[in-house]
N, CA, C and O of each residue as an XYZ file, in Angstrom:
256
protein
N     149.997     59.835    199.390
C     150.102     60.077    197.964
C     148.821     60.750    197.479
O     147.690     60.384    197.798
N     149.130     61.825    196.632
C     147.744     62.773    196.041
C     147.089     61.401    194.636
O     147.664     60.769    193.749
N     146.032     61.461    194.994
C     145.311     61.169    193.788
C     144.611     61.970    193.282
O     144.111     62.921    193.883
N     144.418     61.637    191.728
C     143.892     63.172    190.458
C     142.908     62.221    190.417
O     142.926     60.995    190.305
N     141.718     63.358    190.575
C     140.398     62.853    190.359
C     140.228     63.123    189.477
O     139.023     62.996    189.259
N     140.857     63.571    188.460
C     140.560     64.318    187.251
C     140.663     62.945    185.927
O     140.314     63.020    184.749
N     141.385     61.545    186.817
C     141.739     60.405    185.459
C     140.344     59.434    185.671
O     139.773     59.033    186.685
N     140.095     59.267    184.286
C     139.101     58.215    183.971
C     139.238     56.906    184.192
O     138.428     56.110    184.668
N     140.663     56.699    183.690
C     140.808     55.065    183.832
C     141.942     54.812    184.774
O     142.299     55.433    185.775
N     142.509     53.529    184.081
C     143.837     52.838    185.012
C     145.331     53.164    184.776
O     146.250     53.081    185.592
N     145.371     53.542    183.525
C     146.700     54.607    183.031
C     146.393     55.242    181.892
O     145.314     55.340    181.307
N     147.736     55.774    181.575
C     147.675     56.757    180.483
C     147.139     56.413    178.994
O     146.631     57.077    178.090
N     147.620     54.586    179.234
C     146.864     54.395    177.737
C     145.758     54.056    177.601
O     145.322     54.357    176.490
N     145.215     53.657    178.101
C     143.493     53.179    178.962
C     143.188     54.706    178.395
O     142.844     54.953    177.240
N     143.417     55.823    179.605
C     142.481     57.129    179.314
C     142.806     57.388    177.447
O     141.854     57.326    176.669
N     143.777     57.578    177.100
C     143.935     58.197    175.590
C     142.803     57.372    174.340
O     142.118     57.737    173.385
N     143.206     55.775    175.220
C     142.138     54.922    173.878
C     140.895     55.683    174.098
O     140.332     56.293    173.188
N     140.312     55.626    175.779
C     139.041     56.022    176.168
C     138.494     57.138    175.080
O     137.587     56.949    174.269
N     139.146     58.160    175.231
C     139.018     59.724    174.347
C     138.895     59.446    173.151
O     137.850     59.414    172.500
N     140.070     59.211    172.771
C     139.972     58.662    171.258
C     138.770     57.877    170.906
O     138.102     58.385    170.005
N     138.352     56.823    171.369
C     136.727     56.146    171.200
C     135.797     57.172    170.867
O     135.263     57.467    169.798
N     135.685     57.873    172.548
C     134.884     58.639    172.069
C     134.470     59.797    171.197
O     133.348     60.091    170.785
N     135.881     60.514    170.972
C     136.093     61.477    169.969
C     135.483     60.449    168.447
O     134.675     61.109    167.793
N     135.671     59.458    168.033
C     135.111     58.833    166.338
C     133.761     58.881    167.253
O     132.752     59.271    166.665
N     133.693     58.694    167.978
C     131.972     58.819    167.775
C     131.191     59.484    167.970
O     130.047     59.290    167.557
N     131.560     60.544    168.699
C     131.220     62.113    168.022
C     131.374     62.531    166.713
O     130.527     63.039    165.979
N     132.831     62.206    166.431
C     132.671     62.912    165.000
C     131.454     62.138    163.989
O     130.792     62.838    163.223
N     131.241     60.666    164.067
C     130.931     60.105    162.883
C     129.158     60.575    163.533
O     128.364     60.890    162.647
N     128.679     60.599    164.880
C     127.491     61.508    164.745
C     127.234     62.737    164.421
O     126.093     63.165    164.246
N     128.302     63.421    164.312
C     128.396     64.590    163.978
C     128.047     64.617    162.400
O     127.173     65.424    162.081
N     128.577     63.895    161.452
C     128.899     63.845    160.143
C     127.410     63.099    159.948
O     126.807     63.652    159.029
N     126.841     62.287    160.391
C     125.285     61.977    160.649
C     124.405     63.003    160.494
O     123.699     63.151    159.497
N     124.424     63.825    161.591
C     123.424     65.093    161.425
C     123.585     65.713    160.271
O     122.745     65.824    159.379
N     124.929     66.216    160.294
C     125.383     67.452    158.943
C     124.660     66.593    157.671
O     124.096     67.050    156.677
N     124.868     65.276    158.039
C     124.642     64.636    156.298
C     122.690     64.840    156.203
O     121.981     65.218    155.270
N     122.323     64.364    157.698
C     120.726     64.446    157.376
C     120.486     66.197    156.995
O     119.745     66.327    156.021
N     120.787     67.013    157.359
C     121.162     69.134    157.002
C     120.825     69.120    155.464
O     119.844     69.424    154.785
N     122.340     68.530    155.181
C     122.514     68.660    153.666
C     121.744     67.760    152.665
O     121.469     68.189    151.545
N     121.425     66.615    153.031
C     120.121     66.065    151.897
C     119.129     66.332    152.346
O     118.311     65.923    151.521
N     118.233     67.090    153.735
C     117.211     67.225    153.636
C     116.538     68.637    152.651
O     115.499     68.695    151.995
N     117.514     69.577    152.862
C     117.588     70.860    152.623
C     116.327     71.502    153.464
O     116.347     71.171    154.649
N     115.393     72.232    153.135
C     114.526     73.034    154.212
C     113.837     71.973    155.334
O     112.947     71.147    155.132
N     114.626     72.311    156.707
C     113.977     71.394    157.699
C     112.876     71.731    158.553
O     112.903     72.629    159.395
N     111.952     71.012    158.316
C     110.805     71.623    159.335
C     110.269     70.684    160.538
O     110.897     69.629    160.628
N     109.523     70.811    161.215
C     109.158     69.888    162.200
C     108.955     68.787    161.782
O     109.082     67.924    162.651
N     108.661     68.391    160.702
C     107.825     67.174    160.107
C     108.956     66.370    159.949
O     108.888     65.189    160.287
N     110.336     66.989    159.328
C     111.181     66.140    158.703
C     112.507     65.891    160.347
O     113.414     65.067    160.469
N     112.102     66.845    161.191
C     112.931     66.708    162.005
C     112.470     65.730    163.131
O     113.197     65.177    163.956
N     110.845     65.609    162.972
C     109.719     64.586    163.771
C     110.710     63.468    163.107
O     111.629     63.036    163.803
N     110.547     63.026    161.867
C     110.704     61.984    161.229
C     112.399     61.652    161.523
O     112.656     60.468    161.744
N     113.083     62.232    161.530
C     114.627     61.427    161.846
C     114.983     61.486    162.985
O     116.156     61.252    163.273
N     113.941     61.855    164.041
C     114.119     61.214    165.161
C     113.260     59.806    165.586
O     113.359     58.975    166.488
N     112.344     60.020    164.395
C     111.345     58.621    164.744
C     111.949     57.431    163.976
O     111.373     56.345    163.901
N     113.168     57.700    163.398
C     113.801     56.341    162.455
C     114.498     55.785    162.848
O     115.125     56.364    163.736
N     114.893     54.473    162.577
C     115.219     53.349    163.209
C     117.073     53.290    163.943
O     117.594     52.452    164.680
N     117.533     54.339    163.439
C     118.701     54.635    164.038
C     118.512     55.261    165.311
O     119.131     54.933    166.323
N     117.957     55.844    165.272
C     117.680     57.154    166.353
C     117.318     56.527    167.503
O     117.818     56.668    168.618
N     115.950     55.460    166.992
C     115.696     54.849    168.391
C     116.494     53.871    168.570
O     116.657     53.786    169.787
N     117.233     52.884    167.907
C     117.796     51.711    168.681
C     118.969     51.987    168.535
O     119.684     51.002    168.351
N     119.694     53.397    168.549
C     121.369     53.768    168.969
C     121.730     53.799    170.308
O     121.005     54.236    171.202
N     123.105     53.231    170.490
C     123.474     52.913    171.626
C     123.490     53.647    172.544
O     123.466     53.255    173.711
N     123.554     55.372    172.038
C     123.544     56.638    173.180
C     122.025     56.753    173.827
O     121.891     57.574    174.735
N     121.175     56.183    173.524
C     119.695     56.712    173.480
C     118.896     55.692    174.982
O     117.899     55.829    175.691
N     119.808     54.891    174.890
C     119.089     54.182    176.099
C     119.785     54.134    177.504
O     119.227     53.581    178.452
């Protein structure tokens, strides 16, 4: 029997939740950045130093 190396999980609904997870949490980091864009307005090193040095940034779950 061929196996697809191409599946993540144990079936079809396993992989779809998988995606789906991760797709909201892309988007809602996505909507993160855009939101820090739009209230910072002109970004420069200083302000881009600074929202990586804030408390989300370092203790988010992708970061470690």
């Amino acid at each position: 029997m061929v196996k697809h190396v191409s599946t993540l999980g144990r079936n079809g609904v396993h992989d779809f939740i998988l995606i789906r997870a991760s797709a909201i949490i892309l988007t809602l980091y996505t909507i993160y950045i855009c939101g820090f864009f739009l209230m910072a307005g002109d970004v420069g090193y200083m302000q881009w130093n600074g929202f990586f040095d804030s408390f989300l940034q370092k203790y988010s779950l992708w970061s470690h």
